[in-house]
N, C-alpha and C positions, 0 to 999 in steps of 0.2 A: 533591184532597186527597192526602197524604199515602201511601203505600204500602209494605209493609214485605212482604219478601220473603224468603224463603232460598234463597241459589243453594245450596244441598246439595239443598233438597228439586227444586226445575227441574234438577238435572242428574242427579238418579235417585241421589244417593249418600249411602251411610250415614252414621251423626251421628261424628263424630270418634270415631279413638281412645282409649284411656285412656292415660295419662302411663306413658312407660316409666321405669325409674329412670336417674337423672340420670348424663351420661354427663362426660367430660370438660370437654366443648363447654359444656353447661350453665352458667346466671348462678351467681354466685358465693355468692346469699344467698340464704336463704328468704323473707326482706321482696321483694327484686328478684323471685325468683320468681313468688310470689304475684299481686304486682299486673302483671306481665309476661303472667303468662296471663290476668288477669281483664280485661286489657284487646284482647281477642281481634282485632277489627275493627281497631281504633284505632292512629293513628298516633301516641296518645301513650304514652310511659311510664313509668319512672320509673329513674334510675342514680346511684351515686354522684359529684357532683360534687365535687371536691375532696377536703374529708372529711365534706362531709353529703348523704342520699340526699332528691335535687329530682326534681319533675317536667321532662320531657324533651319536645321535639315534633320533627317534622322539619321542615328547611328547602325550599321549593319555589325552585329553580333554575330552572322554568321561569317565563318572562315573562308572565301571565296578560292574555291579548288581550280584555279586553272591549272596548266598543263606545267608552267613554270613554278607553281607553287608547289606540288606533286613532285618534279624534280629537284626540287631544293631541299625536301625532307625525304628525298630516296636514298639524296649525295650526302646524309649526316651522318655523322659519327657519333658514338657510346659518350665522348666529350663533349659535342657537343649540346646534348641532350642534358647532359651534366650541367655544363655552365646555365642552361635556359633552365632550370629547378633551382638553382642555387644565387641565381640569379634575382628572381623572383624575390627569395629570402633576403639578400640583403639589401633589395629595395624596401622591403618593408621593413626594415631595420632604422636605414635611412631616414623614412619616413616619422618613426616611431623618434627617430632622434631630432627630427626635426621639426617636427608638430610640439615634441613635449619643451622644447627650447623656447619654440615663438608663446607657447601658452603661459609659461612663468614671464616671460620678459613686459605679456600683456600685461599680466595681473600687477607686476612691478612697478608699471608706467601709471597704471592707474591709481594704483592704490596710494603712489607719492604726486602725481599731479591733482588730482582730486583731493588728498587730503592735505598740502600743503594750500591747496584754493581753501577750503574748511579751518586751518587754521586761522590764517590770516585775516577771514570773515569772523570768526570766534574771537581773536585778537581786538578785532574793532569795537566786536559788540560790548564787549569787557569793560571798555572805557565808556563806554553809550556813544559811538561815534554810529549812530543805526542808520543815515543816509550817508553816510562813507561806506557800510558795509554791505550797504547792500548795489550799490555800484562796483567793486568791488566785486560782489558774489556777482553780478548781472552781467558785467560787462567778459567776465573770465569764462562765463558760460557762452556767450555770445561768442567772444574770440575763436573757444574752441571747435562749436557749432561749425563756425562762420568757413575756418582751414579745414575740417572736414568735410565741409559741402563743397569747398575750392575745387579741393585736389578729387573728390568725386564724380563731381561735374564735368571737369575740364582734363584727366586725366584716366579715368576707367568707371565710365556710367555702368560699368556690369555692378561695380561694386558694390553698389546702394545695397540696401535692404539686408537681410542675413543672410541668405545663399544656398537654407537649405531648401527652397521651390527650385531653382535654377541645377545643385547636382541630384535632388532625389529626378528632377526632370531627366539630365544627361544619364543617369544611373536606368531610367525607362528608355531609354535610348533615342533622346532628342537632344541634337546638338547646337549649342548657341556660339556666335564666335567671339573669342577673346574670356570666356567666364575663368576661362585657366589661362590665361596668361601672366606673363610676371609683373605686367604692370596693373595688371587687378592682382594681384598677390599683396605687393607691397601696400595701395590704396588699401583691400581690407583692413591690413595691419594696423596700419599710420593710423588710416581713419576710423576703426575702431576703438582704438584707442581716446583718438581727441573726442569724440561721439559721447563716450561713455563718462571721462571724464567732465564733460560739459554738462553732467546730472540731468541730463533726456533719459527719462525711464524707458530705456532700451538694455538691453543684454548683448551679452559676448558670446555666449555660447551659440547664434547661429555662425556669427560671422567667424570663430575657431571652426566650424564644420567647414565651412567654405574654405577656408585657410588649410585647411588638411587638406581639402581633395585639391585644390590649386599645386600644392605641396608635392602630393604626389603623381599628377597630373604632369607636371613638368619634369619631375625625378625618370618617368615612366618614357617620357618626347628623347628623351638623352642628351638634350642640349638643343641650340636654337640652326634649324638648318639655314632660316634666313639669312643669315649671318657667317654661316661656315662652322659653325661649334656644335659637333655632332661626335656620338661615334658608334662605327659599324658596329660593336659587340651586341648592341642593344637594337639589333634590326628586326630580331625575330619580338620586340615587344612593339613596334609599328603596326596594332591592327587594334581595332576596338574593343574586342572581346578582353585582353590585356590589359590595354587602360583603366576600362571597365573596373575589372578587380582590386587595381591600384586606387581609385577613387574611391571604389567601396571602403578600403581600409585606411586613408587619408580620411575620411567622413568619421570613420570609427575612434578614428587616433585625435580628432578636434574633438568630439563630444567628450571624450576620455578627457582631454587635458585641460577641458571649459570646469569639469567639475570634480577633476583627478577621480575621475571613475571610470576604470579601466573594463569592468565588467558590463558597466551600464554602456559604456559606449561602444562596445560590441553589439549586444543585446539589443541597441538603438540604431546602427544599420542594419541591423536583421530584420526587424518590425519592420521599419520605418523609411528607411531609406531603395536598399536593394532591391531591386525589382526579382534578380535571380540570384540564386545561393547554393551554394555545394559546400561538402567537408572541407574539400581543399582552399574552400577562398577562409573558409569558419577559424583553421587552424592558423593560417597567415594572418588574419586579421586580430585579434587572438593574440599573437607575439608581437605586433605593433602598438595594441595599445596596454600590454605589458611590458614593452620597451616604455612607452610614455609617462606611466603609473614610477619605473625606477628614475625618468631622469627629474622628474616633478621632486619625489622624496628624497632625492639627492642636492638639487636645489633649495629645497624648504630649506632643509636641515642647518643649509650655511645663511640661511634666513634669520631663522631661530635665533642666532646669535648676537642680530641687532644689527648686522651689518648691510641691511636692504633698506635702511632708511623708514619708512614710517609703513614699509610691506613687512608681515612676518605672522598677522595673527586674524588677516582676512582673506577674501580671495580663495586661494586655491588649498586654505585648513581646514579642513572635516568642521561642521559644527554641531558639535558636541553638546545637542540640545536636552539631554533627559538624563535623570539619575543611574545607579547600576542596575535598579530593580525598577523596572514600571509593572505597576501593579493595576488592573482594570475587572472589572464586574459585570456581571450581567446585563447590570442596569444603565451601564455606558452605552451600552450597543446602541440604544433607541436614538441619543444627541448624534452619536457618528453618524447612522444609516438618514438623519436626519441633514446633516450637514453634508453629506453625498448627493443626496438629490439635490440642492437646493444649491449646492456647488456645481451642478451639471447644467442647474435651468442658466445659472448665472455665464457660466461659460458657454453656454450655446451662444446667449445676448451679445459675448465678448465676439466672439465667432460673425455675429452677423452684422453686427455695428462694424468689425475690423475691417471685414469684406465690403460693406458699403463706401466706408471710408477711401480703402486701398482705392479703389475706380473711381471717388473724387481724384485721388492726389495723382493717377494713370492720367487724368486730361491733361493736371496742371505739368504734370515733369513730360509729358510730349511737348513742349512748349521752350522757348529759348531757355539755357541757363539762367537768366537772371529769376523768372521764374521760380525755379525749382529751387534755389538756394536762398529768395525774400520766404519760400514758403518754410524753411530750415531758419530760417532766423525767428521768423513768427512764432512759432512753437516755442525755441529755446527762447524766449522774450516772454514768455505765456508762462513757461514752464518756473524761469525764474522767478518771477511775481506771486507765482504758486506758493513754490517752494519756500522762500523768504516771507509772502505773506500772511500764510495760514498758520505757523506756528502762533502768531500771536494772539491766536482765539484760544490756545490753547492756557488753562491756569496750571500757575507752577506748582509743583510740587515739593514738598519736603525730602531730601536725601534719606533714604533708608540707612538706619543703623547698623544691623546686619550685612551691608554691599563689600563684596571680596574687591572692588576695585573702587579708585575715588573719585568721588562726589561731590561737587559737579566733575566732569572729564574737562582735561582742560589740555589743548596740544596734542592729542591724539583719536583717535575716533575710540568711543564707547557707547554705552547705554546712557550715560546721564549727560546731556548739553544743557549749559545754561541759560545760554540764548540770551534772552533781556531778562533772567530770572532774580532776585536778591541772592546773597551767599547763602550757602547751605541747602540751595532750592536744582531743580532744575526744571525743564522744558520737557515731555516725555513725548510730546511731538515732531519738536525742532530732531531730538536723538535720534529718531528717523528719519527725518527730511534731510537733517544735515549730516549723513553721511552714503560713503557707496554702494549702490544695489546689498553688495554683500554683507556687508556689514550691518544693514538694514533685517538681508535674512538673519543673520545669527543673532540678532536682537529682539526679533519677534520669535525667532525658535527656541530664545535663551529659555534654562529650566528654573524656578523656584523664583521667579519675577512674574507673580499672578498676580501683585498690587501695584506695577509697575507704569502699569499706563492706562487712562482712563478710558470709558467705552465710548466716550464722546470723541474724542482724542482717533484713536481707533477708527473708527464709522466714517470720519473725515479724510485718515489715511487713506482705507479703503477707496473709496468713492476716486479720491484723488488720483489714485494708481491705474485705476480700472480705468479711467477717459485717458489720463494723461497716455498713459501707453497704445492704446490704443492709434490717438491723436499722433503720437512720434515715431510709430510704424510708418512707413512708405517713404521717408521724406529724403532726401539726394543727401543719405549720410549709412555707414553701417550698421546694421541695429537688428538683432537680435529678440528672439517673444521668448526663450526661456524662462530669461531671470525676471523680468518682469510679471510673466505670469506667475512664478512661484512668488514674489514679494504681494502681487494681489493675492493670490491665495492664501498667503499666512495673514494676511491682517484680515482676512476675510472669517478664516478657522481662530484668531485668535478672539476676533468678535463674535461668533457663536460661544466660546466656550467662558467670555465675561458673560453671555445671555443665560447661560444654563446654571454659569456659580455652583453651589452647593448641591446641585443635582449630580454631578457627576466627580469621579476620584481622579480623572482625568488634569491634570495642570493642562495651563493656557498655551504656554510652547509645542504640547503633544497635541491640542488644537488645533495649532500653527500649522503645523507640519502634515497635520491629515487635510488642512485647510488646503495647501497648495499641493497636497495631491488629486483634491477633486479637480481645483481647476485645472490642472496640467491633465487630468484622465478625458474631464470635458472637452478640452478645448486642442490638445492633441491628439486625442483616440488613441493611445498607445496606456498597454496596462505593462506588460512585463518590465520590457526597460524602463519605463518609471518607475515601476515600484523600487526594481535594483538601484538606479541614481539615489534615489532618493534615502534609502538606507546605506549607501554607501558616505551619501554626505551627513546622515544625521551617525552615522557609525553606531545604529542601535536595531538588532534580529528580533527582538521583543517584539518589535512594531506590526513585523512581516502579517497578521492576520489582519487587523486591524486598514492597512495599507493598503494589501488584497481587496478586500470588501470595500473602502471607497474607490477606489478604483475601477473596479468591476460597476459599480453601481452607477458613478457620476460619470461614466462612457457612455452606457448602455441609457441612461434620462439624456444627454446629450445626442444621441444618434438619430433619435425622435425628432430632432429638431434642423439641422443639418449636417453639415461632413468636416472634416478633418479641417482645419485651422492651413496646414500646410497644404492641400486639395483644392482650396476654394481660392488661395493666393495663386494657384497653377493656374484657373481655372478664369480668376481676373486678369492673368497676364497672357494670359491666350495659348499655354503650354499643349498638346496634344498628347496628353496623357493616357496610357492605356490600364483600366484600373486593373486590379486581382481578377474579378468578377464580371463574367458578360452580363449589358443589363437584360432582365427577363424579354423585352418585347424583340431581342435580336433572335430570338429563336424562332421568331415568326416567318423571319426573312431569310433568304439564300443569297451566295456571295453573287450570283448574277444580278441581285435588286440594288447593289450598290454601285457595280462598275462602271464608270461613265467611263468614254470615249472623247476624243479617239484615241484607239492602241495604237503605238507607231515602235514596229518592229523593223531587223535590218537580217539581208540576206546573209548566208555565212562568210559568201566573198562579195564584200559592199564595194560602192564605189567610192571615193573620199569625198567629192563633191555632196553628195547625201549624206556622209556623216558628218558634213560639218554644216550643212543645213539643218538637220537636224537639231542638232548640240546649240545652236543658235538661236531659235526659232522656240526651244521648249525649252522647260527646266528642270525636267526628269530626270534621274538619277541611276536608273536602270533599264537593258533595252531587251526584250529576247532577242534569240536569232536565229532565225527560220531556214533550213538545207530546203532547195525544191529544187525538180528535176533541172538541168543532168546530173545535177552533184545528190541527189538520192532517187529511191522511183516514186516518193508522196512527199509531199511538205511533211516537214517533221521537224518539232522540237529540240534545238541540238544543246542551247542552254540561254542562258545570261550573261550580258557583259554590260559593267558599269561605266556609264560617264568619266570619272575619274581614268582608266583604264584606257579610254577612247581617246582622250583627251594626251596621254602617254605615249599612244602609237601615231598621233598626228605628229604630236614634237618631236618626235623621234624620225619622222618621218620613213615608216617601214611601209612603205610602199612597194606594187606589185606593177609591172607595165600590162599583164596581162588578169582576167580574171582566172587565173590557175590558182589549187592547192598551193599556201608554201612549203619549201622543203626544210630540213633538217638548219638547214643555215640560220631560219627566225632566230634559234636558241642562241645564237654567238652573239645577237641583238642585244638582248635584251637577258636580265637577270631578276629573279623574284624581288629585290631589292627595288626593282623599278615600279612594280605595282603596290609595294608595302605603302602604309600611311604617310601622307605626308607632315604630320606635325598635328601641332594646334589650329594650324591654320588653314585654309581652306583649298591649299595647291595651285595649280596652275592653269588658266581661262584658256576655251577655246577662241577667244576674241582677242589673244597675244597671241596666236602662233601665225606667222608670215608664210600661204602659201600660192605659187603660182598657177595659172591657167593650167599648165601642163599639168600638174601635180595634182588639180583637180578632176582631171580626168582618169586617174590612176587608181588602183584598188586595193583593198586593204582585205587578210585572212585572217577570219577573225577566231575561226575554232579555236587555236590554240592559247586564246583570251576571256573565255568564254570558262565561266561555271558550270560545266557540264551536270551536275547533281543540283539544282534548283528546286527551291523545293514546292510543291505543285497543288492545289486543290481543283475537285471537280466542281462545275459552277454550280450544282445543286447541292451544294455542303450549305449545311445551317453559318449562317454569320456567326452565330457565337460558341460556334465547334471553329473556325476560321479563326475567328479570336484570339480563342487558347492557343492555336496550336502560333500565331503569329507572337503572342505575346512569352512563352514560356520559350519558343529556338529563341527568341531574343532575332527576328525578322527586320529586312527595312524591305524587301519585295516579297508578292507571295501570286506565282502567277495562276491565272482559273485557264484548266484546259475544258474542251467542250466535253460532255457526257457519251455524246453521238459521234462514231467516225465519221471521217470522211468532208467534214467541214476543216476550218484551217486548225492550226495545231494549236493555237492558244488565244483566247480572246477576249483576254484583259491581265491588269496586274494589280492585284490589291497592295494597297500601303498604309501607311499608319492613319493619313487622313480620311480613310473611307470607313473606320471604324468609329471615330466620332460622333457621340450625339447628336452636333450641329449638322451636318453631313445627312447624318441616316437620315434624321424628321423631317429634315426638308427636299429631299426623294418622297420621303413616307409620310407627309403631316396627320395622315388617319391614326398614327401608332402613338402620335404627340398626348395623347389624353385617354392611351387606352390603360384597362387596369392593368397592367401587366407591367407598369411602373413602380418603382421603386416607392413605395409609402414614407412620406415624411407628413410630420403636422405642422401645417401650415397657420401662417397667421391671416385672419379675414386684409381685406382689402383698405379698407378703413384706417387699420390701425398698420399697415405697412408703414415703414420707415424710408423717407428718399423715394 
């Protein structure tokens, strides 16, 4: 029978402490709270997805060795070990062909609905029709907003936001439901699309990340079982650790085709993304977003030709901001190493305004749809009035005489808009405001335009950028911190380098561009794969030192302040992340000071009626299973058997009339196929299976279901030795045997949520304030914000 035990009361310690008050580190809501702590034991819980709060579970990375799994790769063949390598490969093929497909189609959709909105507003202004145009510009923004937030809202709440919190989350092995499904696929698409075209300073390039791992995510399912659309070849990639891999390189093949940089967007699930990494995922990922790099340059090319409509010379074209020779001096160095830090302080502020904001708009999007898409219209209501309104503080300027293109632009996006300017003038405000994220970068990164736009002009942009994005992160539409932060950035570094003028040999574009490298170093914490994107899209190696040094510099002033931009959105959404690093005050404690109770373990020949009390009653996801005499001569450890698993042999109904060993017949049962993954989705409930009285009285053998290799800690191991070794197998159980024979064989199970900060301090509120905390500078109380 069944056994329910408290390892607090076997290891002699008193009942948990009481909740200290909530420190930083703390979930960000009192909903997440709540059901965070009432889920004590349990590896599940619950975080905001997107913009609605789902239930969460963790993924197990390890390969679950039962007896059937064992005979299924005894009975393989030199073939078929063949097809699963080769396999592998041309899913990432697949992927690479199909991530680089939706990346051009984005760039295509926006770059012609966005700029025929910009024409037609330009059209207006021409004739002075300036309250036609700007209903017109408002109301096309609103639309788009408006069918964004619709189909968000009301068709895949996963989809909001950009996506990379939700797979770097899945990629640390927390799983959310439906983040890959195909109707969050198409949602990202659609609606990042409308999102961006709708001139909300948000970006694409999370939501291309998202869109790759969805991509491969599904590629990896082999079709929809729900449904019937499946197929057996693809059985042996049914299990997490597989997927896993496949999202890694679907993450890799979106960053690549957001910015056709094939190199950077490796380099950026290595950093950034992947929790774990080998040769063999390095070299697959690697040929995926080298597949993506050819299909991108194969599409430009029939671009180029003018047959993409008013796409061909923004978007996803290198920009080609600096001469063949950049030339710099000693004397530069002082305005760079200056605009590093001061790019770091700026992106911390970005970082913690973001975070405060995001946990406003987590109350309002837990709230009805109506809600969540007045609070999407607001913005884009806000943002158009911005947009339209501020250029006219701006004074026009004269057309340069020297300009390779003409002056004012008229019918296409460029650097000179005329806005309400006379002829021969233009607007060097409106030139930014009124066109796409991208086009806005290549015009602040443009070279030998250091007279181009005024510092006042400038300071405004700035300013403008820095709230506006901020403000249009979180809201029930797809949206993206890339490109916006690299657009604050550049007008950030183009306004130090109007400040320094004739101090430095530096032009204002090479400003630009080290401008939004500090904020992207501050505000992501990522040095290598930014500095590669970033020289991949300006296509200039000269830079590389230069790049290095703010980079390294506006990380390291931002780190002083707080964490990773992507970390603190986990962190608002209630993610249970497990970081690189144990924090220092876990080595104080042993894996027995965290394990609560009660352990509820199952004999090796159970009765049904207990396993399915059980299964009902808890929400555990893992059980040991204990041999005691007659079937051994001590209680002893025989392994693990999952929920999932239990749940198979109930449906199945392999049932036993007696409690005997079964024999050799279980195997004609049951096939490995039967324990493999069931999908996306979360398989099948012990509270749908139909069984009767009799049936509960019957017994189930469970050795031969059973993980016999589990992998094990003694309860005196340091927590943050437990840690590593939970975090690096890529674990979702980790059970504590006792130290001392002769007590029971196991008496507790660590899982991901007992590693949590929230979790540990509140067992341990004395460690809440000891030095052995991670040092950040804080701001006095006073001047806190919210």
């Amino acid at each position: 029978m069944s056994v329910l035990i408290s390892p607090a009361l076997l290891n002699g310690s008193s009942a948990p402490a009481p909740e200290t008050e909530e420190d930083e580190e703390s979930l960000t809501h009192p909903l997440l709270n709540s059901l965070s702590r009432s889920t004590s034991n349990n590896t599940s819980q619950v975080a905001i997805v997107g913009s609605s709060v789902s239930p969460i579970e963790s993924l197990d990375y390890e390969i679950m060795e039962n007896d059937y799994f064992k005979q299924d790769w005894r009975c393989g063949e030199k073939i078929q070990i063949l097809q699963y390598v080769s396999m592998k490969w041309m899913m990432c093929f697949f992927i690479g062909l199909l991530v680089g497909l939706v990346g051009f189609c984005n760039n295509l959709a926006v770059e012609n609905i966005a700029g025929m909105k910009f024409v037609v507003t330009s059209d207006l202004m021409r004739v002075r029709r300036y309250t036609t145009a700007f209903l017109v510009f408002a109301s096309s923004n609103f639309g788009l907003t408006l069918f964004a937030g619709l189909i968000t809202a009301f068709i895949a709440p996963e989809a909001a936001g950009s996506g990379i919190p939700e797979v770097k989350a899945y990629l640390n092995g927390v799983d959310a439901p439906a983040i890959f499904s195909l109707r969050t696929l198409f949602v990202k698409i659609v609606g990042s699309i409308s999102a961006v075209s709708g001139s909300l300073v948000i970006g694409k390039a999370g939501p291309m990340v998202h869109t790759g791992a969805c991509i491969a995510a599904l590629i990896g399912q082999g079709g929809s079982q729900k449904y019937g659309l499946t197929w057996k070849w693809l059985k042996y990639f049914k299990n997490d650790r597989d997927r896993r891999d496949l999202v890694t390189c679907g993450s890799a093949a979106g960053m690549a085709a957001a910015f056709r940089a094939p190199v950077g967007g490796l380099l950026f699930a290595l950093e950034e993304m992947a929790s774990w990494w080998r040769s063999a995922l390095l070299w697959r990922a690697f040929f995926t977003t080298a597949v993506v790099a050819i299909v991108l340059r194969a599409l430009i090319d029939v671009c180029l030709s003018g047959k993409c409509g008013l796409f061909g010379k923004g978007g996803l074209i290198m920009f080609d901001v600096t001469s063949a020779n950049v030339a710099y001096q000693i004397w530069d160095v002082p305005p760079v190493l200056l605009l590093a830090v001061i790019g770091g302080i700026w992106a911390s502020l970005y970082n913690f305004l973001q975070d405060k904001v995001l946990r406003i708009y987590n109350r309002i999007n837990e709230r009805r749809a109506a809600y969540k898409i007045a609070l999407a219209l607001t913005v884009s209501i806000f943002t158009s009035c911005l947009l339209f309104g501020l250029p006219w503080l701006a004074p026009c300027r004269p057309c340069p005489s020297d300009t390779s293109e003409p002056c004012p632009t008229i019918g296409r996006n460029g650097n000179y808009k005329k806005f309400q300017c006379p002829p021969g003038h233009y607007n060097d405000l409106a030139s930014l405001f009124f066109n796409t994220n991208d086009d806005a970068i290549k015009n602040l990164f443009s070279n030998n335009t250091d007279a181009e736009f005024h510092p006042f002009s400038m300071l405004i942009f700035f300013v403008t950028c820095f709230f506006l994005s901020i403000f249009s992160y979180g809201i029930v539409a797809p949206a993206g911190l890339f490109v916006p932060v690299i657009v604050t950035g550049a007008a950030y570094g183009r306004f130090i380098g109007m400040m320094f003028g004739s101090h430095s040999t530096l032009n204002h574009g090479l400003f630009a561009v080290l401008g939004s490298a500090s904020f992207l170093g501050g505000s992501m914490r990522m040095t290598v794969s930014l500095c590669v994107i970033i020289l991949e899209l300006t296509n200039d190696l000269l830079l590389l030192p230069l790049m290095m040094l703010v980079l390294l510099i506006s990380k390291t002033v931002a780190d002083a302040f707080n964490g990773n931009i992507y970390d603190l959105i986990m962190r608002a959404k209630g993610f249970p992340y497990l970081e690189r690093h144990a924090e220092p005050y876990l080595r104080q404690l042993s894996v027995s000071d965290v394990v609560t109770g009660p352990l509820q373990f199952f004999n090796g020949i159970e009765k049904v009626g207990n396993i399915v009390h059980v299964l009902k009653t808890t929400g555990h996801n893992g059980f040991p299973v204990v041999d005691e005499p007659p079937h051994s001569a001590a209680p002893v450890l025989f392994g693990l058997v999952l929920r999932a698993h239990l749940v198979t042999l109930l449906k199945k109904k392999a049932f036993l009339q007696n409690p005997v060993p079964a024999g050799v017949d279980a195997f004609e049962q049951f096939s490995a196929d039967d324990f493999a993954k069931k999908g996306l989705d979360h398989g099948d409930r012990v509270e749908d299976i139909q069984l009767t009285d009799e049936e509960m009285d019957m017994f189930i053998d469970l050795h031969s279901f059973c993980n016999t290799s589990p992998f094990t800690v003694v309860e005196t191991m340091s927590l943050a030795k437990a840690l590593m070794l939970f975090r690096e197998v890529g674990l979702r159980h980790l059970l504590v045997i006792p130290k001392v024979s002769g007590r029971i064989p196991v008496v507790g199970i660590v899982t991901r949520h007992d590693f949590m900060p929230e979790h540990v301090l509140s067992l341990h509120p004395s460690l809440a304030k000891s030095k052995w905390k991670r040092l950040r500078v804080k701001l006095p109380r006073g001047v806190k914000i919210i």
